[in-house]
N, C-alpha and C positions, 0 to 999 in steps of 0.2 A: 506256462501251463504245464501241468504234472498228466503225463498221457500212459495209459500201462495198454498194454497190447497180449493180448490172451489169443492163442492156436494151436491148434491139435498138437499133441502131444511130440506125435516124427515129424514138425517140421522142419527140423535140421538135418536129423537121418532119412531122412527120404524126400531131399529135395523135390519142390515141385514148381510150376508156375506163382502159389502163393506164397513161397519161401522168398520168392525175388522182388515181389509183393511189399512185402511185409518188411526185411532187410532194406530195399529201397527206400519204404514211406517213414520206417524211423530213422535214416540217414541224413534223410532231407528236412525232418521235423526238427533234429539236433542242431541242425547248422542255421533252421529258424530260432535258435535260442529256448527250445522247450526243452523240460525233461522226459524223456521216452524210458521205457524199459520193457524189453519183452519175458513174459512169464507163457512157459507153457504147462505148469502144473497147478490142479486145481488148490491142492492145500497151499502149494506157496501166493496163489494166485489171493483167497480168503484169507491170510494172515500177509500179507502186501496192506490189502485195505483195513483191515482192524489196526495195524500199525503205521498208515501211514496216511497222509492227505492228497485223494486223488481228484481232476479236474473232470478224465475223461476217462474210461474201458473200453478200448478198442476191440473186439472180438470178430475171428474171421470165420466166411462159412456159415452162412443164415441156416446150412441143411444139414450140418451136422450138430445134433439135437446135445449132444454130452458135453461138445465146447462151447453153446449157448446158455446152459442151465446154469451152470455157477455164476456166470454173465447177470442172467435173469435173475436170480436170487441175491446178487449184489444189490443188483438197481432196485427190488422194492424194500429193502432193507435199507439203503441210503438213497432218495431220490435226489440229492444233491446232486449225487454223480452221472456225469451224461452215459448212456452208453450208443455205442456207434459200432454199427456193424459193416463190417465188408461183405458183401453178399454172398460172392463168387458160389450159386446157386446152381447146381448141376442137375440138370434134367435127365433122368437114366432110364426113361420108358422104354427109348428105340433100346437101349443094348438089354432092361430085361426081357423083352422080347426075346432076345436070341440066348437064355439061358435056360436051363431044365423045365422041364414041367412043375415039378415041386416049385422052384423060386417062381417063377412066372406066375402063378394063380394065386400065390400067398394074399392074405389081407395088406393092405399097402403100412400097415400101425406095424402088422408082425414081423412084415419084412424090413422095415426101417430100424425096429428094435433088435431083429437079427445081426443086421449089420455095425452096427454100435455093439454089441456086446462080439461079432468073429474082429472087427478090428482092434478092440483091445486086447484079445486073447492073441490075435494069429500075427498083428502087425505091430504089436507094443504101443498100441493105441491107446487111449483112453476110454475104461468102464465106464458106462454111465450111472450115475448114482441113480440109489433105489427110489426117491420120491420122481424121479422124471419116467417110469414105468407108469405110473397112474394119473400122468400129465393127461387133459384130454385137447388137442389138438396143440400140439408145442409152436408150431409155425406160427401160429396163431398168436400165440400167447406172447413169443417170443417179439414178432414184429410189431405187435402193437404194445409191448410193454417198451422197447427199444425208441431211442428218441431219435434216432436215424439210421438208413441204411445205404449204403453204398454199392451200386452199382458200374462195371467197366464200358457196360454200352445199352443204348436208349431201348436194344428190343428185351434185355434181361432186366432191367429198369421196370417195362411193361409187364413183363410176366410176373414178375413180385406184385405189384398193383391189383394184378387181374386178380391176381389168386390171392390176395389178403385183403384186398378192399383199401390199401391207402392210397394216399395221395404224393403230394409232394414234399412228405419225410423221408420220401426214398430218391435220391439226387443218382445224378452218372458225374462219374471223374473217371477219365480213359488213362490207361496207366502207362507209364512210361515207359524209354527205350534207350537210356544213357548209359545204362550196362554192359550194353554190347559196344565196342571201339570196332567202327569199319575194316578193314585190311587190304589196302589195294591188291590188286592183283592180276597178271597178264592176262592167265588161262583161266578157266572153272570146269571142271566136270565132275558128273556123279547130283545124284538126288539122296536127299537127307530129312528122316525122321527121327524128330526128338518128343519125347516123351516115353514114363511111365510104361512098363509093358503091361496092357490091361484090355481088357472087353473094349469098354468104351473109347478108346483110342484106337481103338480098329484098322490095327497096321496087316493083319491078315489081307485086306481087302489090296491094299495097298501089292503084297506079294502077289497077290493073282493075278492082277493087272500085271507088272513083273513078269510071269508065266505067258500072260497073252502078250505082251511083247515081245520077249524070246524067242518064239513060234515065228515070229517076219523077221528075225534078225537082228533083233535092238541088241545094243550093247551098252548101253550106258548103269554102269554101277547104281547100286541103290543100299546106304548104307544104315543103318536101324540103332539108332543110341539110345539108352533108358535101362534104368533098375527094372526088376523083376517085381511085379504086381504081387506082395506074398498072397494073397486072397482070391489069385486070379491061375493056381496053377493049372487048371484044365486048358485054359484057354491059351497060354504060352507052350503048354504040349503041341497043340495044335498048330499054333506059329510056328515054331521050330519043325515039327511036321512038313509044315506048306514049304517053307524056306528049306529045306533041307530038297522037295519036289522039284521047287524050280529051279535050283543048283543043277540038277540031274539035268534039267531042258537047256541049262547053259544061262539061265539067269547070273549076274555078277551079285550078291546080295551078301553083306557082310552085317555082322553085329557085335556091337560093344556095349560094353557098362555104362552107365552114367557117368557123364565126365565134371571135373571144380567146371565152376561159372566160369575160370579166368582164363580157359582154354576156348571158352562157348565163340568168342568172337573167329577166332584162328577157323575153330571148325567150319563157321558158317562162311567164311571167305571163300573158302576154298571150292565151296562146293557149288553148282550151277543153279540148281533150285531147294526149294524145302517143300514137303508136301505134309496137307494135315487133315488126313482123313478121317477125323474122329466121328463117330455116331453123335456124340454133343462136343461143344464146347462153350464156354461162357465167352470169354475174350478172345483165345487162343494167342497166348502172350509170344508164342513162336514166329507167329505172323507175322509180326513187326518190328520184330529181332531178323527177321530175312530181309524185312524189305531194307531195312535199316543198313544188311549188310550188302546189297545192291543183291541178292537172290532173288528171283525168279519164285513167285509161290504159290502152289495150289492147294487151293484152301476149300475146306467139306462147304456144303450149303448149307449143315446145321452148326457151325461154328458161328457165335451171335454177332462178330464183327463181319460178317460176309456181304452184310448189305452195304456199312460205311465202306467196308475194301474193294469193294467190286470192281471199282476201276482199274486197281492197284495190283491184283491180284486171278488166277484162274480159277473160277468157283464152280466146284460140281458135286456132284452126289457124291455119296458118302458107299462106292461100289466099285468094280473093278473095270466095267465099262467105261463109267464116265472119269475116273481115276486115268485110266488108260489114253481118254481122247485129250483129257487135260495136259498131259505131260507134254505129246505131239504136240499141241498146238502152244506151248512153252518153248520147244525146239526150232519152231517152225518161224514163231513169231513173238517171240521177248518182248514184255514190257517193261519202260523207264517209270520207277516208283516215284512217284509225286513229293510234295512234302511232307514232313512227318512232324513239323514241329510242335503239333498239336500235343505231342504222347511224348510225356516229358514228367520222368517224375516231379522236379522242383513247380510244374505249374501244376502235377496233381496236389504235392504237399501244401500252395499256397489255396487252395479249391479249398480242401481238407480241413483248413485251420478258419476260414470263412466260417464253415459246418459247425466247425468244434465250436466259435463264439455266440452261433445263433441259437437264440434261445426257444427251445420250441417245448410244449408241454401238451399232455393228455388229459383232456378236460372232460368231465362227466358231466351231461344234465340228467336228472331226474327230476319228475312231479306234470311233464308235459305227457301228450297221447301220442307223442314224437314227429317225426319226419318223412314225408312233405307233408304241410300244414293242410289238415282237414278240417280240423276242429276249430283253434279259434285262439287268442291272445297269446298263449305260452307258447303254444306250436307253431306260429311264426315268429317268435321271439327266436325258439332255437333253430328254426328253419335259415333264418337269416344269418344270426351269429354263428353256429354250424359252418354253415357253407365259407362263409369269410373266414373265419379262424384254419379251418382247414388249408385253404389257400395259401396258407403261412408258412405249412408245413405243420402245425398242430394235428395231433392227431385228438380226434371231438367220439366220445362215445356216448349214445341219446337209447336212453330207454325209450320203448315203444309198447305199445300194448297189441297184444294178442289180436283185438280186432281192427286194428289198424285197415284201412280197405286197402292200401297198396305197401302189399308183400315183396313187389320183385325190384322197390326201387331200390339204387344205389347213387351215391354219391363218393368219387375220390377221397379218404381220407375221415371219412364218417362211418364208424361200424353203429349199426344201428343193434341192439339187442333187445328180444321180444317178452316179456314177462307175462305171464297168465293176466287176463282181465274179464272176469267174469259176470261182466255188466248185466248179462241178460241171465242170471241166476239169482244174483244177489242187489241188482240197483246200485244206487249210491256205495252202498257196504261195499263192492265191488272196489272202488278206490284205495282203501286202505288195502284191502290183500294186494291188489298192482302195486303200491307206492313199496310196501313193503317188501316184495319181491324185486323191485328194480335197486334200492338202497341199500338192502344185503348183499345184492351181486356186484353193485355199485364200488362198494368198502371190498372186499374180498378182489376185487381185481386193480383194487390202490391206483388211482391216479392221483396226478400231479394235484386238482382244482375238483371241486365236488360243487358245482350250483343245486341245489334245488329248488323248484317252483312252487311255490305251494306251501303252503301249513296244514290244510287240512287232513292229511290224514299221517304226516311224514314226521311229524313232532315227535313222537316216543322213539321210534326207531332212531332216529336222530341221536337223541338224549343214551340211548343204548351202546351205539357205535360209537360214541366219545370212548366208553370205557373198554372195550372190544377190539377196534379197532387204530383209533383215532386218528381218523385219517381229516385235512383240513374241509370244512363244509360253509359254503355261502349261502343263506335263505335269502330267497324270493319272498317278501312279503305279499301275500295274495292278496289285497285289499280288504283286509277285516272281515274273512268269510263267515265267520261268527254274528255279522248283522246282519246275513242273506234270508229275507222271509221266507223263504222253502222250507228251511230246516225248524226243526222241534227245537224247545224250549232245550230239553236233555241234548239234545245231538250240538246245540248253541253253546252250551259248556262245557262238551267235549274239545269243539274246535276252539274256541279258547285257549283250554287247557293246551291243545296240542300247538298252538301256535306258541305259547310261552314256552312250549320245553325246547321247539327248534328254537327259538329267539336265543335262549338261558345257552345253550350247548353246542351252537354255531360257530365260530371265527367271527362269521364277517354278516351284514346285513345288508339286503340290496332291495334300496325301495325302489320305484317306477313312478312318484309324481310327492312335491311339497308335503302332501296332505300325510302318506304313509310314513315319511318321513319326520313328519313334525311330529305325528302318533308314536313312532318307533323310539324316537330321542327321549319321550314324555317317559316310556314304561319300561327302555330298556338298554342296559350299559353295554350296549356293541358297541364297533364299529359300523357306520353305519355309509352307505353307498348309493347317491342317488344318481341312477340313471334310466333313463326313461326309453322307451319304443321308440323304435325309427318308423318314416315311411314312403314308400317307394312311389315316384314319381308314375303316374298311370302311363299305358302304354297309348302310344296316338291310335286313336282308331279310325280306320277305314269308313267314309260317310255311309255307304253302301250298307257296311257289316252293322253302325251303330243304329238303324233306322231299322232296320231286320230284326234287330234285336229287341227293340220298344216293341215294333210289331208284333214281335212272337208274343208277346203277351199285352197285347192289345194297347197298349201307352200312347199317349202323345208327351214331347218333350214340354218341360215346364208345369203337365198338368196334373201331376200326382206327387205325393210325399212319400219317403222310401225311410225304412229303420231296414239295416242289416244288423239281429242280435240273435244272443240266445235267449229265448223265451222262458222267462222264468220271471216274479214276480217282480225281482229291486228292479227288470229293465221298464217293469213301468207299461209294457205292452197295452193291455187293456185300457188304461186313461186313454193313451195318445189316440187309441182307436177309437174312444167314445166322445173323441172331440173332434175327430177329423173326419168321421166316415161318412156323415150328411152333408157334406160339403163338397168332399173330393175323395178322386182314387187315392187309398193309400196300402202303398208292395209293400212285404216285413219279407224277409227275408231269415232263415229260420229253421228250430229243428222241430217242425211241426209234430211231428210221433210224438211227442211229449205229452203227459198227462196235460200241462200250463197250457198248450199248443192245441191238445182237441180239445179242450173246455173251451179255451177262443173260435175255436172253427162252430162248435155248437151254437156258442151264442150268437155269433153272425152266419150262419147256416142262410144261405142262398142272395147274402149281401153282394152285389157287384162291384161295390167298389171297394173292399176287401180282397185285395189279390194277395193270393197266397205260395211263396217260393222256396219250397227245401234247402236247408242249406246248401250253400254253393261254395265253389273254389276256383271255377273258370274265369279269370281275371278281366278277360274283355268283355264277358257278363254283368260281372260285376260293376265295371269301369262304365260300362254303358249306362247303368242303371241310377250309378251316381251321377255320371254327366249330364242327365237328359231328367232327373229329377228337381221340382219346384223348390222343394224345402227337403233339406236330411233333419231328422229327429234322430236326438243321441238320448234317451230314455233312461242309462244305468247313470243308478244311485249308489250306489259300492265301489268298492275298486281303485285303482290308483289309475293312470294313464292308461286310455284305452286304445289299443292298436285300428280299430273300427272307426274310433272320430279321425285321428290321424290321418287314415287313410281317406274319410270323409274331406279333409281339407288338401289334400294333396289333390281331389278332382275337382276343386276349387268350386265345393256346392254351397249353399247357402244353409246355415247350419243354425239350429233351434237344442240347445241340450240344457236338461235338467239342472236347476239351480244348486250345484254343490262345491264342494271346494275342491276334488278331485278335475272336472270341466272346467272350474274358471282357473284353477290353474293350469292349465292349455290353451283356453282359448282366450284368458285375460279380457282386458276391457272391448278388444272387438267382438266378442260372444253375444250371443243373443241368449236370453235365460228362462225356462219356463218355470214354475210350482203349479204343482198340482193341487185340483179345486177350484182352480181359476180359470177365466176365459182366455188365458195367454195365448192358449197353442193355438188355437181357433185364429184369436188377434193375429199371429202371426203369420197365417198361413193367407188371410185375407190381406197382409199389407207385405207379402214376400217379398217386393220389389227392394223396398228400402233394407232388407236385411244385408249387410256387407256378405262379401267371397271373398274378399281380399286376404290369401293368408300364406303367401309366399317368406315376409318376414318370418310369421311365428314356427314356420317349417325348417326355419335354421337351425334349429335350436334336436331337432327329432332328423336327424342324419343316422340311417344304418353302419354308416362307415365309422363312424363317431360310438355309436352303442358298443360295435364289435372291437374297436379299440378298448373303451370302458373296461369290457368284460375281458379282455386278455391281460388288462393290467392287475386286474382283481385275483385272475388266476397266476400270473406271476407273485402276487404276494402268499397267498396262498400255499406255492410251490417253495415259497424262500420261507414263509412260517413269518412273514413279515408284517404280521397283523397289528 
């Protein structure tokens, strides 16, 4: 495997914790037989990959935005190349706190862009280039364009999660400690800080403590090692200051430069403890380079490893009080450091190289009203595939519409994004401006896999972004929306038309039953993918709960007929009711508001055994409703595999659906079949007993786990252009 490794610019001059980092994991990668090479300049870094074949871009530092952007602009330029970040994310709220008024209240965009532009000026850092100024939210853009990120511990793991919304694309490999060679040794005295002279490492605090030791006698040296922060000289005045105060009070406190790596072990032998009082730290790789040299170590409470160390280690505030008690009680009462075999470069490189083979991609849906399923067929399609793919580590992005009723959900690993949907302005017309809005944003933010659901209004735009964009696109055949009677003669030629231009300007074709796909092969030279709806196993319900629930709406079990549809004419509503309703109760279940919906409430206007139920999503609702009903009527004449019968047969009801080839290929020779004009449905309802339920065989075949497979392999060809 060819791996290039991109980091700030002074990683070498201004060694840090991710210099030992970054040295160690391609030491280890080399001796695994890969080729590694570190680049830290952007133009060598963009003429590396235009002249060469790379597998992987390792880039460290998810929050420094100017070594991420060249990063970023590889990877949507070649999505071949994996890119893989190191996190090592530093959280600098507590120390801007403690700096000027001016930095303190800045906008947090101005301040982050301040600091990218004083480090390449002041530290020989790297400028950030001019189109990363007009980025809007880079963290963002960054993590979710990145096929992986790398974490040193579970709780800075969490905080990337929290704040970007992914999931498990973001992994912890704890970093090693074979750098450091132990050094026996009889005696040990003196306390020892290493690190960076800077705010955030808050060795100030440390001298105070220092000073209030003094004051009762302490004598134990405390010696201060690290380069000088260039960006930080107020605050080393200050140091030097304190240190210079408690020298007078009889403090012992000495300071050196930064010393080579090959001296680091010798130091830490020698000395009795190491203390790491920083305001943040992500790993705090000092830590266990002390314990490792059998040092005694107190360690802040915001350093991220404080929770796994706690055993191992003195953990306190990040102040001169609790600094102060920590040290005594290190004097008082030494701890024996546990094992450490965990933190091992060669088992982070072999973690590492797991990561680099796994294949993981960001998949877009559009053409659904998105996630969690409110609505109905497509929204549980991605509701489910979403949620599984993520789990993967796939990062899934789902358009949603504006009026989506629940705004605050989230799921790990699924950014949801909201596009205008102006249903109640424009009706129907309302679909094409959403579809159009989500498939522009869609293209523009380039993922891996583009599914869309739908033809009806997403065809042209389709047909646009070939030339535009061209980024790979799988259509969802909507089951011939072009024969739905709702629509106009004209609006029936549209959707036509607009289903042939996604068909023509697609990759790849994804039917959901026989019938769409016998149509798709007939008119049109894709490739073509059939894979159908899964369905989920009903949840057991409580006797108590399932009887409550008939109740609530007056039911007895076995004695009524239930359709859960959308109400619109191919489902056929009105027949079933004008054959069933003299006979027996029959629920629909439904988006009554509908014009279809009160012309039906009209005509049976004060009918009892017409129960009437809003669409619903409460699953033990739902589940009851199937369970406890005599006969399900599946009504829709359009369409390809319906998520609705599915589910109908998973609560193992007794099922009546419309004579078409879309139903009988689902329910095959054990289906029961109406047409309309005939006394079927009636027939059927009066001899319900002999209709089979048996339909656990034909539910093998409609496994969610099996669809969401499907569909990652689709998106893998996709992503390889392996159409």
């Amino acid at each position: 495997m060819n791996i290039i490794f991109f980091a700030r610019k002074t990683l070498l001059d201004q060694p840090g914790g991710d210099t030992i980092q970054v040295q160690q994991t391609l030491k280890e990668l080399k001796a695994r037989g890969h080729f590694v090479k570190l680049v830290l300049s952007s133009k060598v870094l963009y003429q590396e990959i235009k002249d060469s074949s790379w597998d992987v871009i390792h880039s460290i530092n998810i929050g420094r935005f100017a070594d991420q952007y060249p990063c970023y602009r590889i990877r949507k330029k070649n999505p071949s190349i994996k890119w893989v970040i190191s996190s090592v994310f530093v959280d600098y709220s507590q120390y801007e706190q403690k700096r000027n008024f001016f930095w303190k209240y800045l906008p947090n965009k101005i301040r982050e862009y301040l600091k990218m532009n004083l480090r390449g000026i002041f530290s020989g850092d790297r400028l950030p280039e001019f189109r990363l100024v007009f980025m809007n939210d880079p963290l963002m853009k960054f993590a979710w364009t990145a096929d992986l990120i790398v974490s040193t511990t579970l709780k800075e793991c969490n905080r990337i999660k929290k704040l970007t919304g992914l999931g498990n694309s973001v992994q912890v490999i704890p970093p090693g400690v074979e750098h450091i060679t132990p050094i026996p040794q009889k005696s040990r005295k003196g306390f020892l800080i290493l690190g960076r002279l800077e705010g955030i490492k808050n060795q100030i605090e440390a001298v105070n403590a220092w000073i209030s030791l003094s004051k009762v006698g302490f004598k134990e040296p405390l010696t201060i090692v690290g380069s000088k922060g260039i960006n930080h000289k107020k605050y080393i005045r200050l140091l030097f200051k304190k240190i210079k105060e408690a020298r007078k009070l009889g403090a012992i406190i000495n300071y050196n430069e930064a010393i080579e790596n090959e001296k680091l072990s010798a130091l830490l032998s020698s000395n009795f403890a190491i203390i790491i009082p920083s305001l943040f730290e992500t790993f705090g790789l000092t830590s266990i380079e002390g314990l490792n040299s059998e040092c005694q170590v107190i360690l802040s409470k915001n350093a991220e490893s404080s929770e796994e160390l706690k055993d191992d280690t003195f953990v306190c505030s990040p102040d001169a009080k609790s600094i102060k008690k920590a040290v005594l009680m290190a004097l008082e009462n030494p701890k024996k450091t546990s094992n450490l075999n965990k933190y091992s470069w060669r088992k982070a490189a072999e973690n590492l190289e797991k990561l680099y083979e796994n294949k993981t991609l960001i998949i877009a849906f559009s053409g659904s009203r998105g996630m969690p399923n409110k609505y109905g067929g497509y929204e549980e399609l991605v509701d489910q595939v979403s949620r599984k793919l993520s789990e993967s580590g796939n990062r899934i992005w789902v358009s949603t519409s504006s009026n989506h009723p629940d705004r605050k959900y989230l799921y790990p690993g699924v950014l949801r994004k909201f596009h205008w949907d102006p249903a109640k302005l424009f009706g129907s017309f309302s679909q094409i401006i959403y579809d159009w809005a989500s498939i522009w944003s869609i293209n523009r933010f380039k993922p891996d896999a583009h599914i869309t659901l739908g033809t009806t209004s997403s065809g042209i735009i389709i047909s646009i972004q070939k030339w535009v964009f061209n980024n790979p696109v799988a259509v969802h055949l909507d089951g011939l929306e072009w024969k739905r009677g709702k629509y106009s003669t004209l609006v029936r030629k549209y959707l036509k038309f607009s289903e042939w231009c996604a068909a023509k300007y697609s990759q790849l074709i994804i039917s959901d039953n026989p019938g769409i796909t016998k149509y798709s092969e007939e008119n049109y030279k894709r490739p073509i993918y059939e894979i159908s709806y899964g369905a989920n196993k009903p949840l057991s319900l409580v006797h108590n709960d399932f009887f409550e629930i008939l109740n609530k709406y007056m039911l007895k079990k076995s004695e009524y007929a239930l359709m859960i549809s959308r109400l619109v004419p191919e489902n056929h509503i009105i027949e079933v009711i004008g054959e069933l309703v003299s006979i027996t109760k029959i629920v629909i279940v439904g988006n009554w508001s509908t014009a279809y919906g009160k012309m039906i409430s009209k005509m049976y206007q004060g009918n009892s055994n017409l129960i009437k139920i809003e669409s619903q999503y409460d699953q033990k609702i739902l589940n009851s409703l199937r369970q406890g009903s005599g006969i399900y009527v599946h009504g829709h004449s359009v369409g390809g595999t319906n998520p609705g019968l599915l589910q109908a047969m998973a609560a193992n009801c007794k099922i009546i659906a419309h004579d078409n080839i879309f139903n009988r290929s689902v329910m095959e020779s054990e289906g029961r079949y109406f047409e309309l004009g005939t006394p079927s449905i009636k027939n059927f309802w009066l001899n319900k007993n002999s209709i089979s339920q048996k339909w656990e065989d034909k539910l093998k075949h409609y496994r969610w786990e099996e669809v969401c497979d499907q569909y990652y392999a689709i998106s893998r060809k996709m992503a390889e252009r392996a159409y």
